[in-house]
LOLUMVO-350052 format. One line per 3 residues: their letters; for each residue x, y, z of N, C-alpha, C. Coordinates in steps of 0.02 Angstrom, whole numbers, plus 50000, padded with zeros to 5 digits. Layout:
<nodes>
A	X/Y/Z/X/Y/Z/X/Y/Z ~ ...
</nodes>
This chain:
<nodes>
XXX	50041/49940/50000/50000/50000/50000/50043/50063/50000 ~ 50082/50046/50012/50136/50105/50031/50177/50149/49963 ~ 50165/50091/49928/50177/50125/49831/50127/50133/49834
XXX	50073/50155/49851/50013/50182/49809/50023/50252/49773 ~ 49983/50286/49747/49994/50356/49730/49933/50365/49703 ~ 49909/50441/49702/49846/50468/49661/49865/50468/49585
XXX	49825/50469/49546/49803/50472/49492/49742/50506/49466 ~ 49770/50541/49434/49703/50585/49382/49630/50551/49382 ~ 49573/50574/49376/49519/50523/49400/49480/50571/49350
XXX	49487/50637/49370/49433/50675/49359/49453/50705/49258 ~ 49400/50713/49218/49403/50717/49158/49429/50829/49139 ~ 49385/50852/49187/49389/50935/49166/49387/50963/49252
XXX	49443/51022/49267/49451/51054/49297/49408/51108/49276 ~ 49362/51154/49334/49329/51203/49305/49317/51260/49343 ~ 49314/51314/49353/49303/51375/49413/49233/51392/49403
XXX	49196/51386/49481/49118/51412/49481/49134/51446/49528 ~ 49099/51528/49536/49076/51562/49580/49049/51542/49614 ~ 49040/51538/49687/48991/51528/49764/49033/51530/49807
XXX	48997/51538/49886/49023/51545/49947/49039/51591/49969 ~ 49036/51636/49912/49077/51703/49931/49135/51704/49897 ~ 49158/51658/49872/49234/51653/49819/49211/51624/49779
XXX	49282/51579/49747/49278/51556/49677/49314/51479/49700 ~ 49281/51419/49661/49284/51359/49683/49329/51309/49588 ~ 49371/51273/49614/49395/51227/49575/49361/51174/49574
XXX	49316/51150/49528/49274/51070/49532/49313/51034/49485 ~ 49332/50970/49502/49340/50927/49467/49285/50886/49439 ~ 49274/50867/49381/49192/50868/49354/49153/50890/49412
XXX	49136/50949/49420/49080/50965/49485/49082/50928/49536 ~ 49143/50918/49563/49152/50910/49623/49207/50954/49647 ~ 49211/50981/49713/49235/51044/49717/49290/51014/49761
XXX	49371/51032/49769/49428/51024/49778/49440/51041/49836 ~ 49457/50993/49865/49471/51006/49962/49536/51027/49962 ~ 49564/51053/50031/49636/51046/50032/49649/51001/50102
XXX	49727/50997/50080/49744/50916/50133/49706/50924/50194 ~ 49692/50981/50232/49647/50969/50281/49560/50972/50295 ~ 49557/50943/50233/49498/50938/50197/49445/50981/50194
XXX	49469/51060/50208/49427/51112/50199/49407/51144/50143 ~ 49364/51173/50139/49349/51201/50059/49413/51227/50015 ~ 49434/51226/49951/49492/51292/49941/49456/51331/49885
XXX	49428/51375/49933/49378/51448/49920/49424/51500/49892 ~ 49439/51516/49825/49497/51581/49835/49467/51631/49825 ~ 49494/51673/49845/49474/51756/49830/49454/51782/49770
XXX	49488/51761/49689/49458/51787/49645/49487/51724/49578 ~ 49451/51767/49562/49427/51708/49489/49505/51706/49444 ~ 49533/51733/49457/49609/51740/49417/49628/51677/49445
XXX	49646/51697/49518/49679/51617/49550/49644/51559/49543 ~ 49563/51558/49544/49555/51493/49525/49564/51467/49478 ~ 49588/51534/49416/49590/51497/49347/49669/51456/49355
XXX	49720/51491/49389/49792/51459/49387/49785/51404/49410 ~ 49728/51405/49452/49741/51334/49516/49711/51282/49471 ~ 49639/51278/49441/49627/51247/49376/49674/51213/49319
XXX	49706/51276/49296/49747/51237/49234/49794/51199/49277 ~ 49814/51201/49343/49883/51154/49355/49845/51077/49356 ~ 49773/51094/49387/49756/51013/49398/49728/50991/49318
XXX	49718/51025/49271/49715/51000/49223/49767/50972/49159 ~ 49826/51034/49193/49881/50978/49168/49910/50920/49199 ~ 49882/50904/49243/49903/50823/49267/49872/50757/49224
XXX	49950/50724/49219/49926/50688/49170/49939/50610/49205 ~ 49913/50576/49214/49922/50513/49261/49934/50490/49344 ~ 49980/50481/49367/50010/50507/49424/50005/50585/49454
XXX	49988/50609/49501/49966/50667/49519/50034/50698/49547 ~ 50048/50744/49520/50129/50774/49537/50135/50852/49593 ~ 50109/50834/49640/50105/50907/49688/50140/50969/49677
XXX	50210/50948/49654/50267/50991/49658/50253/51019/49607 ~ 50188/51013/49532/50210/51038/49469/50118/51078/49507 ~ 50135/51093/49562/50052/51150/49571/50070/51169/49601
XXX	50131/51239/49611/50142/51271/49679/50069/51319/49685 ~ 50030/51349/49636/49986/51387/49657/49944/51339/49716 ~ 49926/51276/49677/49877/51234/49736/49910/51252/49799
XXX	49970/51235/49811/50003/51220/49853/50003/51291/49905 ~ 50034/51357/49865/50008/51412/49902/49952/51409/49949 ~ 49902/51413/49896/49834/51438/49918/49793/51361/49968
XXX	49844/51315/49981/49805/51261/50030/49844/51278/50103 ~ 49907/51295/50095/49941/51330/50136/49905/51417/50183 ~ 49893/51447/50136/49842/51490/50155/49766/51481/50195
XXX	49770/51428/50162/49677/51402/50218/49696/51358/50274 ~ 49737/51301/50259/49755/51251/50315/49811/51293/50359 ~ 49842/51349/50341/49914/51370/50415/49876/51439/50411
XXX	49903/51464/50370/49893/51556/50371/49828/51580/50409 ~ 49789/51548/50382/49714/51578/50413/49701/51567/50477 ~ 49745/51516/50515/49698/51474/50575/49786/51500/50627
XXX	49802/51531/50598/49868/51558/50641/49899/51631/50621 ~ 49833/51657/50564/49872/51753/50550/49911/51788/50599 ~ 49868/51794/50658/49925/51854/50700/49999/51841/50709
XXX	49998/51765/50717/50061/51723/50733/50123/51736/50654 ~ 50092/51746/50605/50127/51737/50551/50141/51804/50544 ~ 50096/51834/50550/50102/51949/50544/50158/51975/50585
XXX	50151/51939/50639/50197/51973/50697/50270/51930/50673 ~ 50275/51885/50647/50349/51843/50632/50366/51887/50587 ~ 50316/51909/50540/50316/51936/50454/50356/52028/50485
XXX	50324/52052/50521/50334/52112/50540/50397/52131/50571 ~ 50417/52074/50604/50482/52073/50637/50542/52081/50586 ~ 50530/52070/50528/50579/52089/50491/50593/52166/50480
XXX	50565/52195/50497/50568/52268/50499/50621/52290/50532 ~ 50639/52267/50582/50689/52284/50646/50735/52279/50634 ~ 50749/52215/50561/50812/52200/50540/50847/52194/50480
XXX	50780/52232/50434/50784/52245/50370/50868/52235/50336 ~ 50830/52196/50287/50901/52168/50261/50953/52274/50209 ~ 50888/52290/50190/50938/52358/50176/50948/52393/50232
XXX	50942/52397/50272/50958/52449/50340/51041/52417/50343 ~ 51061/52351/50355/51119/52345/50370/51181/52342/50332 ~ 51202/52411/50308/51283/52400/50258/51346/52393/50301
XXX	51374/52378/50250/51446/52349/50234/51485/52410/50270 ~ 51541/52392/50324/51572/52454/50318/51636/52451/50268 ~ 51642/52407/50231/51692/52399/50175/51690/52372/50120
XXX	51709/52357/50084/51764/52413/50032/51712/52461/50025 ~ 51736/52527/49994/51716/52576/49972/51663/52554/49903 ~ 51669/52517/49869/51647/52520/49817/51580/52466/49844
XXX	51563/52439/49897/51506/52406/49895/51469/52455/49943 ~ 51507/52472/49985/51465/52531/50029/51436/52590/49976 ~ 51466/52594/49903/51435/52631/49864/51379/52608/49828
XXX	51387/52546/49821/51322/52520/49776/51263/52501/49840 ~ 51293/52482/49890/51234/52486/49914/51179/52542/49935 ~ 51250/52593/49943/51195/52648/49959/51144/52684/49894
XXX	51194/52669/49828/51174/52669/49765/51078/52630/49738 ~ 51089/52579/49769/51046/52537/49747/50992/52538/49834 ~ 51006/52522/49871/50958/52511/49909/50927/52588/49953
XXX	50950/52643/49965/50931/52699/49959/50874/52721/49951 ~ 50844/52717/49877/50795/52739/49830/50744/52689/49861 ~ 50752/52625/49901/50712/52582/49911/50685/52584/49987
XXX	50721/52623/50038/50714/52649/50091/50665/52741/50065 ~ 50680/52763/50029/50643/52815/50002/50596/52811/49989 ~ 50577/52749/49966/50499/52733/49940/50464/52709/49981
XXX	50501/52666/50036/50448/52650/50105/50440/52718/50132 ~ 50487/52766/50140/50450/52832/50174/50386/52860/50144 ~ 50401/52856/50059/50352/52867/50033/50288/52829/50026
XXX	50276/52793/50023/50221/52727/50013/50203/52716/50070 ~ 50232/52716/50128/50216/52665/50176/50233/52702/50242 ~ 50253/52755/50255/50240/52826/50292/50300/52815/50346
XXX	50359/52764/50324/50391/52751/50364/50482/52785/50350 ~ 50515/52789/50400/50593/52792/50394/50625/52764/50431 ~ 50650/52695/50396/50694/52642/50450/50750/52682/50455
XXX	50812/52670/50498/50870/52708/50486/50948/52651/50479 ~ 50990/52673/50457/51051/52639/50427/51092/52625/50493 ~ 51108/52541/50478/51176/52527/50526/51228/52495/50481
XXX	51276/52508/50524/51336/52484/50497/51369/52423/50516 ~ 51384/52389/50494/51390/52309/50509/51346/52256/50520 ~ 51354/52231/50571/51290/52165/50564/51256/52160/50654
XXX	51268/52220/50683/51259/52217/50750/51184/52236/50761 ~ 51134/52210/50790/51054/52221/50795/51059/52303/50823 ~ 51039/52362/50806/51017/52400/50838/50938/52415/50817
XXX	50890/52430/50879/50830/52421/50872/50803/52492/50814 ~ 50763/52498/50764/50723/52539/50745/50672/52579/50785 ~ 50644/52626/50770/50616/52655/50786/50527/52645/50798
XXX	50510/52627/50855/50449/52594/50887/50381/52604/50851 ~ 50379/52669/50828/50326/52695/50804/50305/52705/50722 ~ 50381/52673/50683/50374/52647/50632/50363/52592/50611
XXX	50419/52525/50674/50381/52461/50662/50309/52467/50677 ~ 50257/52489/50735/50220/52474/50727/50173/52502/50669 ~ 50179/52554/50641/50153/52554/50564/50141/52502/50515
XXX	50232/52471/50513/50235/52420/50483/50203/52355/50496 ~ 50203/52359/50573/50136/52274/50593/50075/52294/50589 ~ 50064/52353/50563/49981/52385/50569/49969/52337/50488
XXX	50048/52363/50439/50005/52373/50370/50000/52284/50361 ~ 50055/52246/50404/50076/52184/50388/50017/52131/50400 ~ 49977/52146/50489/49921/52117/50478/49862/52139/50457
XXX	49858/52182/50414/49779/52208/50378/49775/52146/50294 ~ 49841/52106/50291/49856/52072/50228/49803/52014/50248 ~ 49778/52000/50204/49727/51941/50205/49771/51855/50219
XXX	49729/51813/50211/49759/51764/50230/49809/51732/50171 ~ 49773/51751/50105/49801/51734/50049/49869/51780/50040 ~ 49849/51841/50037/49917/51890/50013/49975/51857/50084
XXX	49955/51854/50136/50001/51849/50180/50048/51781/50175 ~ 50004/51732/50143/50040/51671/50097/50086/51672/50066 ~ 50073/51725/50012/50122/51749/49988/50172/51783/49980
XXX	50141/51840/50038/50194/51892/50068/50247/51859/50105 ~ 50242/51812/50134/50270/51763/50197/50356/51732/50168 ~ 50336/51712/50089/50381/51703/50055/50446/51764/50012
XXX	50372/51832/50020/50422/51891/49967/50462/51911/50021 ~ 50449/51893/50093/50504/51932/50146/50543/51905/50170 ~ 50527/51826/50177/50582/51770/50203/50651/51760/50152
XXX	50616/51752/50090/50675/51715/50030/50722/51808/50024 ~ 50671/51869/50021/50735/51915/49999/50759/51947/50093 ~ 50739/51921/50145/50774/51947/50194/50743/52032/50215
XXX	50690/52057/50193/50699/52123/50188/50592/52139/50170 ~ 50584/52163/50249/50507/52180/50236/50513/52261/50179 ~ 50537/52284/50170/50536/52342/50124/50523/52300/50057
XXX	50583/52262/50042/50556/52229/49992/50483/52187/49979 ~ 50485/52157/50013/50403/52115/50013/50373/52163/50003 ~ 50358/52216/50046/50305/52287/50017/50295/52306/49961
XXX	50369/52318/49934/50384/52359/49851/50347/52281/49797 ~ 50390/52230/49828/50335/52191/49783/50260/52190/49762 ~ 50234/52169/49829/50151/52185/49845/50129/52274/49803
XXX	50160/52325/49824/50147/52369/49792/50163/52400/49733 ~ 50191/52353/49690/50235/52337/49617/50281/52387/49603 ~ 50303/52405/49642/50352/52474/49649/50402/52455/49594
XXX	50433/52396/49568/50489/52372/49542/50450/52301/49508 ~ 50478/52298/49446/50485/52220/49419/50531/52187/49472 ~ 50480/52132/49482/50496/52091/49524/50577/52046/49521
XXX	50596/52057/49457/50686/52008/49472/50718/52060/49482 ~ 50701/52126/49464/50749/52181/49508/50753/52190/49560 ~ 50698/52160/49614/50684/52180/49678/50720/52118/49711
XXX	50711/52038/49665/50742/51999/49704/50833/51995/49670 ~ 50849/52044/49637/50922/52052/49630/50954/52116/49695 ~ 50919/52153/49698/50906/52197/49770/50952/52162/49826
XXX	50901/52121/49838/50887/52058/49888/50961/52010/49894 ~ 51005/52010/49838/51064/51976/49825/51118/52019/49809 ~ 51110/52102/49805/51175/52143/49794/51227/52120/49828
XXX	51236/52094/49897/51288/52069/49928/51319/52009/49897 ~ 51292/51945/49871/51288/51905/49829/51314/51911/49748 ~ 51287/51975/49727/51317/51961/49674/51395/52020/49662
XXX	51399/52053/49711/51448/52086/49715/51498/52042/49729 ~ 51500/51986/49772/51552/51952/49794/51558/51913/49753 ~ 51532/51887/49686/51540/51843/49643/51602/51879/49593
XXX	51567/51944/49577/51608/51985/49519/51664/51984/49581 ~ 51688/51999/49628/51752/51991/49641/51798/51914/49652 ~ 51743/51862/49678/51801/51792/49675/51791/51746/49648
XXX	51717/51766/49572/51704/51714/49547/51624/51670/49576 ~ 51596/51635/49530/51523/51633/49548/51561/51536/49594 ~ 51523/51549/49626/51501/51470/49664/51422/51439/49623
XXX	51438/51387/49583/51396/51355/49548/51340/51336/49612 ~ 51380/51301/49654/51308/51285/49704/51281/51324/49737 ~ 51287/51382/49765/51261/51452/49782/51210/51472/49724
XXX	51232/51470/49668/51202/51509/49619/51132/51456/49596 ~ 51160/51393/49590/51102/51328/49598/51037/51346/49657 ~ 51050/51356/49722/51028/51365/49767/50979/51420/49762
XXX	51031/51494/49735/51005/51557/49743/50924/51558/49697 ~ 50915/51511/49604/50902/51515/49572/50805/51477/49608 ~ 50853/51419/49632/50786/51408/49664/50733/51427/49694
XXX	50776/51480/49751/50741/51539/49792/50704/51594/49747 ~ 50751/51614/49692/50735/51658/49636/50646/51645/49622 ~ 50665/51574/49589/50581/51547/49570/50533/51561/49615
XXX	50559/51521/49672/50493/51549/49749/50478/51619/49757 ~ 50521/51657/49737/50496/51738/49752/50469/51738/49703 ~ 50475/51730/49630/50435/51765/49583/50353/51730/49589
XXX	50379/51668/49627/50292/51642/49621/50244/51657/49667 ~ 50287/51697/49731/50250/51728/49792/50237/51793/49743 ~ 50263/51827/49721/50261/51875/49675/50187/51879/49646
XXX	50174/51840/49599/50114/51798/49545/50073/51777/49603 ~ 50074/51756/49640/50039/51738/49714/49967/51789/49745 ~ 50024/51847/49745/49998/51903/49786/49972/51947/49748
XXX	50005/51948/49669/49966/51989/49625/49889/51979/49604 ~ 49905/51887/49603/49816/51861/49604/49759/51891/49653 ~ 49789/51875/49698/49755/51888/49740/49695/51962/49744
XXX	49715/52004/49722/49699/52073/49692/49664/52086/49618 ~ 49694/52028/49596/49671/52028/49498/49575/52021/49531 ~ 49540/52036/49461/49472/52062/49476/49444/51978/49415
</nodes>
């Protein structure tokens, strides 16, 4: 029993409106997730992604080739039934924002960073009513109280779905500014997750790329752009 595996059963994947959302039926039967609750999504865009993945399954049922399923079952079975718990983890990155902390050396990365991540601290003042402030090295000094909590104001108002996805744009690039600029499309998204790696790819152009780093990095790459596509659904009409 233990080789068993699912297999395709159902003939047409299809999206019907009810419940208040939008539902995936497999011939009119409507698609649970592993903890066998409805998977109700927010709008008809995502059910269409979540649709075509189960309709490209072709025999053997392949989980890994449906990260949207996979998102959005993650969103109903963890996110929803534990938000504050995930907002307040999500928010905590604020304190330690991956651009707040530069290099105090060489000159030439302390320039690009201030070059490149700068404009991206400028736009949370602007967008998001906040001003983290700059340290130097890698030593925790706390931010300013009354901006994180802005930032856990805006972090848990995110629904259960966006926060699915948000969960991933702040973990994989290190940096709640970024997750924001994503969510608020401030930047094409591989610029934001090259952002996210200026330290990374600066140290390559000086000693040469590490194939398995870059293997690694590429992977993460994918996961952000699909939290990316994630969170944009979520909003599509």
């Amino acid at each position: 029993m233990s080789d068993w595996k699912a297999k395709r059963f159902w003939k047409e994947a299809t999206v019907e409106e009810g419940n208040g959302g939008f539902e995936v039926k497999l011939d009119g039967r409507p698609v649970k997730t592993p903890a066998k609750r409805s998977l109700l999504l927010p709008t008809r865009a995502m059910a269409e992604v979540i649709a075509a993945e189960w309709d490209a399954q072709e025999g053997e049922i392949k989980p890994h080739l449906m990260p949207a399923t996979k998102t959005a079952n993650a969103a109903i079975d963890k996110v929803a039934v534990q938000h504050a718990e995930v907002a307040d983890m999500l928010a905590d990155y604020g304190d330690c924002d991956l651009l707040c902390y530069r290099a105090e050396g060489p000159a030439e990365l302390v320039a690009r960073q201030a070059e490149l991540w700068n404009p991206m601290l400028d736009w949370a003042q602007q967008a998001l009513g906040v001003r983290l402030a700059l340290r130097e090295g890698v030593m925790h000094a706390p931010q300013d109280s009354a901006a994180l909590a802005v930032l856990r104001d805006k972090t848990h108002a995110l629904s259960a779905f966006e926060l699915a996805a948000f969960h991933d744009l702040v973990s994989l690039s290190g940096s709640l500014v970024l997750g924001f600029a994503a969510a608020h499309q401030a930047r094409d998204p591989e610029a934001l997750w090259d952002l996210s790696r200026l330290d990374e790819i600066w140290q390559a152009e000086q000693w040469g790329v590490d194939e398995q780093a870059e293997e690694m990095a590429a992977v993460k790459k994918d996961s952000f752009l699909h939290a990316n596509a994630m969170f944009t659904l979520c909003r599509q009409v």
